[in-house]
NUPA-380244 format. One line per field, with one value per residue (C-alpha): residue in three letters; x, y, z; residue number from 1. Coordinates in nm, 2 decimals. Example, Ala and Ser with C-alpha at 12.3 -4.5 7.8 and 13.67 -1.06 7.14 Angstrom:
% residues 2
code c(ALA	SER)
east c(1.23	1.37)
north c(-0.45	-0.11)
up c(0.78	0.71)
pos c(1	2)
% end
This chain:
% residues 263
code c(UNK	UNK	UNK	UNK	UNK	UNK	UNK	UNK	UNK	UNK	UNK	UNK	UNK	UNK	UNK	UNK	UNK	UNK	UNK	UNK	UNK	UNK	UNK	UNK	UNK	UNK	UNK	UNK	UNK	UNK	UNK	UNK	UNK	UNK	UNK	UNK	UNK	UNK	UNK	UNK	UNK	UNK	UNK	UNK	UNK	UNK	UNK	UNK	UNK	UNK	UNK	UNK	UNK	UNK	UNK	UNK	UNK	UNK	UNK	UNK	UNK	UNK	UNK	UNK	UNK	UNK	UNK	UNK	UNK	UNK	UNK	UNK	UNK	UNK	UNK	UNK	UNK	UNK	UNK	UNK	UNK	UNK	UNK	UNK	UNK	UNK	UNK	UNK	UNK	UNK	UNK	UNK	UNK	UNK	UNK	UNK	UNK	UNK	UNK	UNK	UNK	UNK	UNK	UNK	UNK	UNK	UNK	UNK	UNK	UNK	UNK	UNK	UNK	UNK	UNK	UNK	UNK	UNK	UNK	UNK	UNK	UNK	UNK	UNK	UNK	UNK	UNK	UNK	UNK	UNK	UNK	UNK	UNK	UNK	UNK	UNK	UNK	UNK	UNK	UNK	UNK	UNK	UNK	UNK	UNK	UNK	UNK	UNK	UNK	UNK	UNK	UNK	UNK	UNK	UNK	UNK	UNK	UNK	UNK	UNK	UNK	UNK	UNK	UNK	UNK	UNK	UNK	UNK	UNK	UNK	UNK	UNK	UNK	UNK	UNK	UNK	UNK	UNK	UNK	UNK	UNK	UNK	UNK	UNK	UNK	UNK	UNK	UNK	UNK	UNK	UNK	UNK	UNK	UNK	UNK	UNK	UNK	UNK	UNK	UNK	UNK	UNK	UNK	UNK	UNK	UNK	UNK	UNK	UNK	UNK	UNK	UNK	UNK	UNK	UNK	UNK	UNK	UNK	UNK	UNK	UNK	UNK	UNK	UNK	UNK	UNK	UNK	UNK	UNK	UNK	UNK	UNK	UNK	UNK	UNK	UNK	UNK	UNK	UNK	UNK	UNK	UNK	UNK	UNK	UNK	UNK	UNK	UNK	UNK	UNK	UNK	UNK	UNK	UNK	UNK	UNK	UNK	UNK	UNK	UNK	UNK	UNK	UNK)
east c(11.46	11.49	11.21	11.15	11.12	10.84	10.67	10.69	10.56	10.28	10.19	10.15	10.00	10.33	10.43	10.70	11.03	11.38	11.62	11.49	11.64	11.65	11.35	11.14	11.16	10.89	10.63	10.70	10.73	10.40	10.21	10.32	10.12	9.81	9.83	10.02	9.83	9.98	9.84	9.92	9.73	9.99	10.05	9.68	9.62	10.01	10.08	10.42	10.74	11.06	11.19	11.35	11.36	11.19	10.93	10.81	10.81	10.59	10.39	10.35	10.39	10.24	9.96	9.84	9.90	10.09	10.26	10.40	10.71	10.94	10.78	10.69	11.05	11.25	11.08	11.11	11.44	11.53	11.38	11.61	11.92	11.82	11.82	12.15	12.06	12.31	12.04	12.09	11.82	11.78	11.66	11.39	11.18	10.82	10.69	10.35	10.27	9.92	10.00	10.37	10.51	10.73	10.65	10.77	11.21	11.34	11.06	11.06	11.22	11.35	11.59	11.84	11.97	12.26	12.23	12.46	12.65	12.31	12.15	11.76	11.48	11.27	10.93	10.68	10.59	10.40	10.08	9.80	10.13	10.37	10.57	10.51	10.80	11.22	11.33	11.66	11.93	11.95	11.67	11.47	11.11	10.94	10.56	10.34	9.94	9.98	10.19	10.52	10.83	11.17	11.48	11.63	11.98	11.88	12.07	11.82	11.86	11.62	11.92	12.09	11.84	11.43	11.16	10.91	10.55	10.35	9.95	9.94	9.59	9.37	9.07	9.27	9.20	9.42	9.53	9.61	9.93	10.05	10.34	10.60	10.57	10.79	10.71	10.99	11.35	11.66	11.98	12.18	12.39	12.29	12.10	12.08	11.83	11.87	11.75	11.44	11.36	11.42	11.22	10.95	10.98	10.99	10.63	10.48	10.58	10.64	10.37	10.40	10.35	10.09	10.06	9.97	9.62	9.44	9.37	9.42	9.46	9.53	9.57	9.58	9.28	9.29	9.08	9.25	9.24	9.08	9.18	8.96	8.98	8.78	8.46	8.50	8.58	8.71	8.72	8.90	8.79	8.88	8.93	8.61	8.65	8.34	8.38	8.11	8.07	8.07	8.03	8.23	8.11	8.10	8.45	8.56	8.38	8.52	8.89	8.85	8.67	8.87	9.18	9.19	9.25	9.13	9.14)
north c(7.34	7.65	7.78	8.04	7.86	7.62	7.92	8.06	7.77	7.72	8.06	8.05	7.69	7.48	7.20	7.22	7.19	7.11	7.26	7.56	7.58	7.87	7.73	7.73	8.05	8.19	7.98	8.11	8.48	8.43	8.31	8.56	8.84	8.56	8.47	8.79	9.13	9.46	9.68	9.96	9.89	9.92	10.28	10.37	10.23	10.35	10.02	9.99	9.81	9.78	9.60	9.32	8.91	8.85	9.10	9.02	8.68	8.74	8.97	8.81	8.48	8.39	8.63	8.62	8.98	9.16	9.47	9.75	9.74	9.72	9.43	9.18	9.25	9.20	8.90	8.76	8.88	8.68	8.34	8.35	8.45	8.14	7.93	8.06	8.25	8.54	8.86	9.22	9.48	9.83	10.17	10.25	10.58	10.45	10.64	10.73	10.72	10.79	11.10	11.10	11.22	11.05	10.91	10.92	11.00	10.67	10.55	10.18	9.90	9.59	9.28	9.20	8.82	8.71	8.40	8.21	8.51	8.72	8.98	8.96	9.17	9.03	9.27	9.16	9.52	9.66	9.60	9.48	9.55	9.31	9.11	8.76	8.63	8.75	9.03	8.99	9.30	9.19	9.34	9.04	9.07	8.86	8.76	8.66	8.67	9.07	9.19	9.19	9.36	9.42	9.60	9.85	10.02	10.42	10.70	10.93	11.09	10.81	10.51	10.36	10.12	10.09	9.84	9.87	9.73	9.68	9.56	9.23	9.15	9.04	9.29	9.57	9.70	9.49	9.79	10.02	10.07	9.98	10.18	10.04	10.28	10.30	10.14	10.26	10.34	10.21	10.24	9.88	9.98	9.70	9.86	9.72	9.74	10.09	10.23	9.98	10.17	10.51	10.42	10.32	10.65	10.82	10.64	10.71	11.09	11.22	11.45	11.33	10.95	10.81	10.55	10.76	10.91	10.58	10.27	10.05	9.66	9.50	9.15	8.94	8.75	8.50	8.69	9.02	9.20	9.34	9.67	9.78	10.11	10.25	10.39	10.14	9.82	9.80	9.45	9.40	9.11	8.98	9.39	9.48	9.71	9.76	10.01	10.01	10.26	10.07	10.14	10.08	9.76	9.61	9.74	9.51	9.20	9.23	9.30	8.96	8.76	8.91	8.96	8.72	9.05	9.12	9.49)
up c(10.45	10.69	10.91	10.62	10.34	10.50	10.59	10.26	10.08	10.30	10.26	9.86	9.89	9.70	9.75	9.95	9.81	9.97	9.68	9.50	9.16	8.95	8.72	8.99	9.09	8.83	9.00	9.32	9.22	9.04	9.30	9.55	9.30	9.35	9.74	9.92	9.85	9.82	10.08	10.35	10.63	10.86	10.76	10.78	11.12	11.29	11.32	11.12	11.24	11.16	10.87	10.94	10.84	11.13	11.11	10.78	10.90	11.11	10.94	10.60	10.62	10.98	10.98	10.62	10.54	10.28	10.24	10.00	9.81	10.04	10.25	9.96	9.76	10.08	10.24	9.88	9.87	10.23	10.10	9.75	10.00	10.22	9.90	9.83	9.53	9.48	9.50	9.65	9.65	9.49	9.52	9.24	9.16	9.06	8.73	8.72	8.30	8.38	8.46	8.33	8.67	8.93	9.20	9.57	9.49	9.59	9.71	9.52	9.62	9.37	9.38	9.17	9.12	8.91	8.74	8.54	8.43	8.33	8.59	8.66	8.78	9.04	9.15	9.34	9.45	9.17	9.27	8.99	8.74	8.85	8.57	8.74	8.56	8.64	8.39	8.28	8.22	7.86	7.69	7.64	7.63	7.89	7.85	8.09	8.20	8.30	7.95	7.83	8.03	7.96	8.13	7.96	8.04	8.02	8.27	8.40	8.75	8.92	8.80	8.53	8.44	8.38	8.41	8.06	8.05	7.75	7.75	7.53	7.63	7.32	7.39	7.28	6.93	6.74	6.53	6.82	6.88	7.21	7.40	7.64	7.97	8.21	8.55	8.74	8.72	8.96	9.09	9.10	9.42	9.69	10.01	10.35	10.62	10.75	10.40	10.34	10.73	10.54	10.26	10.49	10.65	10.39	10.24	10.59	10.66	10.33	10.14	9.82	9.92	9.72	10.05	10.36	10.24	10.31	10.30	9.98	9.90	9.59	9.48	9.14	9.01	8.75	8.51	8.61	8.95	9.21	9.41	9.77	9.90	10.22	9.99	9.65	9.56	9.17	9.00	8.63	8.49	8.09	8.04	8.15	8.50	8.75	9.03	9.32	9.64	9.98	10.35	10.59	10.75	10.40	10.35	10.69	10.49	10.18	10.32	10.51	10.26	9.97	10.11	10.46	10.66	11.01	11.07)
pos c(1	2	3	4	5	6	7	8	9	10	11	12	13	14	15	16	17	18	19	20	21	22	23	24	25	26	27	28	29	30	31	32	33	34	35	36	37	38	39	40	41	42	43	44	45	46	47	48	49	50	51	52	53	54	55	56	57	58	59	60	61	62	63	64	65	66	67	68	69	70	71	72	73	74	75	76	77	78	79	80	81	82	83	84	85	86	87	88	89	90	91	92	93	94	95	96	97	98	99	100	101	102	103	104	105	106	107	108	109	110	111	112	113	114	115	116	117	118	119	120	121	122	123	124	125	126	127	128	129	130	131	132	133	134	135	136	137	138	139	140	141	142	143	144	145	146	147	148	149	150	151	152	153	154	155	156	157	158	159	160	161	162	163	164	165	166	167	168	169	170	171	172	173	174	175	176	177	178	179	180	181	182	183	184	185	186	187	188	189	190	191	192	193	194	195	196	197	198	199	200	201	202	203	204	205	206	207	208	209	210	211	212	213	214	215	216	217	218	219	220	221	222	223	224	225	226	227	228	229	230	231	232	233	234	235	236	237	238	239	240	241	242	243	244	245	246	247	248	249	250	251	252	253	254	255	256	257	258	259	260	261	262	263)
% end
């Protein structure tokens, strides 16, 4: 077992394991979305670095924080290369259906693992919307506790494939009709190192960065999710969502209690 995948394990609280297999990998993509939050702090405070193995080491797994897309995908990214899966990662374009815009051009990043002949999605970076479960390139629906997702092959100027979401969750009017919606689309050319430091640049400087305008940290629940901000904390639970105005000292305590950041 490498110095990585100890860290990783005792980060997400499993047992540790000294061969990964490719049924495992489920678990441990699930409880990232539970144990690693998606956040920006560093952006907020000026405090980024660059990416790198070894930063995100540090970062994520030995100082319990988390990160934005292009932090949680490629430390998960590292551990599956250190347990010799065969993985690359991606450029995306994250779509925004609530408001059926793009995002930030480019400014997604996702893995892609082969398997046993078949090619698989693996997110962690979608904040409260992540699939918890691989995707594969077949068109297979894949269920799991947040809805059901599927890849679908579609050319559009963001890539050559998308990731779909559709709401599954039983307090839904059972005769509504629920739409897939696009979470993002993405290219399947491999990227290295100096483009996850451009897309980082790009989320810091950029004016259309949805990530530079303050503070936000996000992390799964087992009844839903929850979601702080500097002035509200909003909490989904069973369907139900609750949004409350806080202060700044209570924003401090709920980040640490919530979250187990020190800022």
């Amino acid at each position: 077992m490498t110095e990585l995948q100890d860290q990783f394990f005792a980060r997400l609280n499993l047992k540790k394991q000294q061969i990964v297999r490719f049924e495992d990998l489920n678990k441990i993509i699930s409880a990232i979305a539970y144990e690693i939050p998606f956040e920006n702090l560093d952006i907020v405070t000026g405090n980024t670095k660059e990416i790198s193995k070894e930063n995100l080491q540090k970062k994520i797994l030995m100082s319990s924080r988390g990160g934005l897309c292009y932090e949680m995908n490629s430390i998960l990214y590292y551990l599956l290369k250190d347990c010799g899966f065969d993985v690359k990662l991606a450029l995306g374009t994250v779509y925004k259906s609530d408001l059926n815009v793009w995002a930030l051009e480019e400014g997604h990043i996702t893995i892609i693992l082969n398997y046993d002949s078949v090619s698989y999605l693996a997110d962690v970076g979608i904040a409260s919307l992540v699939p918890l479960t691989l995707v594969p390139f077949t068109g297979e629906i894949v269920t799991s506790k947040n809805g059901e997702y599927r890849v679908r092959r579609k050319d559009t100027d963001k890539g050559t494939y998308i990731l779909e979401r559709r709401d599954t969750h039983s307090w839904h009017d059972p005769h509504e009709k629920i739409e897939w919606k696009v979470c993002h689309a993405f290219r399947t050319d491999p990227i290295d190192e100096t483009t996850l430091n451009e897309v980082q640049r790009k989320v810091i400087e950029d004016e259309n960065s949805s990530f530079n305008k303050g503070p936000i940290a996000v992390k799964l629940t087992h009844s839903g999710y929850v979601s702080l901000t500097k002035d509200s904390l909003t909490q989904v639970m069973n369907g139900q969502k609750s949004k409350s105005v806080i202060t700044e000292n209570h924003y401090r305590k709920l980040l640490h209690d919530i979250f187990n950041i020190e800022m």
